[in-house]
C-alpha positions in Angstrom: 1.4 -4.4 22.7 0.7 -4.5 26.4 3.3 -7.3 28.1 0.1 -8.5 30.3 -0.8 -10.3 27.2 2.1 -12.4 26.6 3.3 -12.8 30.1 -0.7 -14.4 30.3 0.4 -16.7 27.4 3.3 -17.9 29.1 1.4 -18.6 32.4 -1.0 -20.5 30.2 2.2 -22.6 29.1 2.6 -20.9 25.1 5.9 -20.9 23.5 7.8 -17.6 21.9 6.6 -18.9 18.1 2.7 -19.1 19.8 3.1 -16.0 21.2 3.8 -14.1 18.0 1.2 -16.1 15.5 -1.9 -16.3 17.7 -0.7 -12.7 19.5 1.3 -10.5 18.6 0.2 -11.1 14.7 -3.4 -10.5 15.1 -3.3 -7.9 17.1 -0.7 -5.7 14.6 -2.8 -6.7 11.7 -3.9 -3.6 11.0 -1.2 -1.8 11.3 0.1 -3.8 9.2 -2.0 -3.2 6.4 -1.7 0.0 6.5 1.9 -0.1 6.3 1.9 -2.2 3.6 -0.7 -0.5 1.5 1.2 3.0 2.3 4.5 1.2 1.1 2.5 -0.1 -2.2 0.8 3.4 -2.8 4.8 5.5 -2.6 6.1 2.6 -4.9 3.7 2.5 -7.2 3.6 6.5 -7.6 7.3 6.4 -7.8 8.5 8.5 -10.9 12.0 9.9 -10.1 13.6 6.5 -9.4 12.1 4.7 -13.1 13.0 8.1 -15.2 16.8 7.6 -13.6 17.2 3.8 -13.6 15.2 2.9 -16.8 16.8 4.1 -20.2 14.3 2.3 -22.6 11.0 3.8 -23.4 9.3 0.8 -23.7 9.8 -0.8 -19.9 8.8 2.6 -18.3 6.1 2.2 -15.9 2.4 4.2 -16.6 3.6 7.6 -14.3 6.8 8.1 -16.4 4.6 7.8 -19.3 1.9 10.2 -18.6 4.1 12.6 -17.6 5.7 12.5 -21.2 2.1 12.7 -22.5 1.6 15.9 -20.3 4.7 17.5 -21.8 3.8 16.5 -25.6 1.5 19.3 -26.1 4.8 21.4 -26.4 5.0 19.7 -29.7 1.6 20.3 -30.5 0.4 16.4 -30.3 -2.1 16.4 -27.8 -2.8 12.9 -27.0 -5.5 13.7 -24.0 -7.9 10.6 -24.3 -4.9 8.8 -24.2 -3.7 10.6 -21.1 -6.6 10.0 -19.3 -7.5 6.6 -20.1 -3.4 6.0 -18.6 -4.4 8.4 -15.6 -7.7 6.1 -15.0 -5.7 2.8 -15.1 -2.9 4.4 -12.8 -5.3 4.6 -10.4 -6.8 1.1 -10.1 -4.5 -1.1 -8.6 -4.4 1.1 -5.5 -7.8 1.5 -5.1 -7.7 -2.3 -5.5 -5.4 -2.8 -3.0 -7.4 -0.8 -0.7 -10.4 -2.3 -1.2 -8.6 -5.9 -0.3 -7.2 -4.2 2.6 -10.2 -2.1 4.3 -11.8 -4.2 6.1 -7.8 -4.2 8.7 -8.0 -0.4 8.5 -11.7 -0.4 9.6 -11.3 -3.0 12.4 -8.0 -0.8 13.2 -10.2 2.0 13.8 -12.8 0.8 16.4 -10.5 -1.7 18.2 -9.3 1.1 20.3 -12.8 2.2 20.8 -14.3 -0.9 22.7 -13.7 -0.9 26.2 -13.6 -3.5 29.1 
């Protein structure tokens, strides 16, 4: 963030907590977001971790458990509707969460495109 900006703020008398909620947060909002949606999107497609910790089939989350539906049909149960109606709900909540979040990656986009 350029220093003109708080260095303004002070001159206009605003205090260290000012400076960060009505400058410093707006302004890294988006990155933000993104950050935060990243960090949601590699937890929630987290595998390795849950398959190491978790020892009971029964708390596993949805990947561990459509990657042991994948590797059924070695058995010769093939449980496919099943592994795609778990493949479909995997992917809602991060299409959710990016949904709630666009609008901060939109105005992230074009706030470096306005000038003056």
């Amino acid at each position: 963030l350029p220093s003109e900006l708080f260095d303004q703020a002070r001159i206009d008398g605003a205090g260290e907590i000012r400076l960060w909620w009505q400058i410093a947060l707006p302004l890294t909002k988006p990155a933000l977001a993104a950050l935060g949606t990243f960090t949601f999107v590699a937890t929630w497609n987290d595998f390795v971790w849950p398959l190491a910790v978790i020892n009971d089939l029964k708390l596993m989350p949805i990947q561990v458990g459509v990657t042991l539906l994948r590797g059924m049909e070695r058995t010769g149960r093939n449980d496919y509707p099943i592994a795609m109606a778990s493949g479909v709900l995997m992917a809602v909540p991060p299409v959710i969460i990016f949904f709630l979040f666009q609008q901060y990656f939109i105005r992230g986009l074009t706030i470096g495109a306005l000038k003056g």
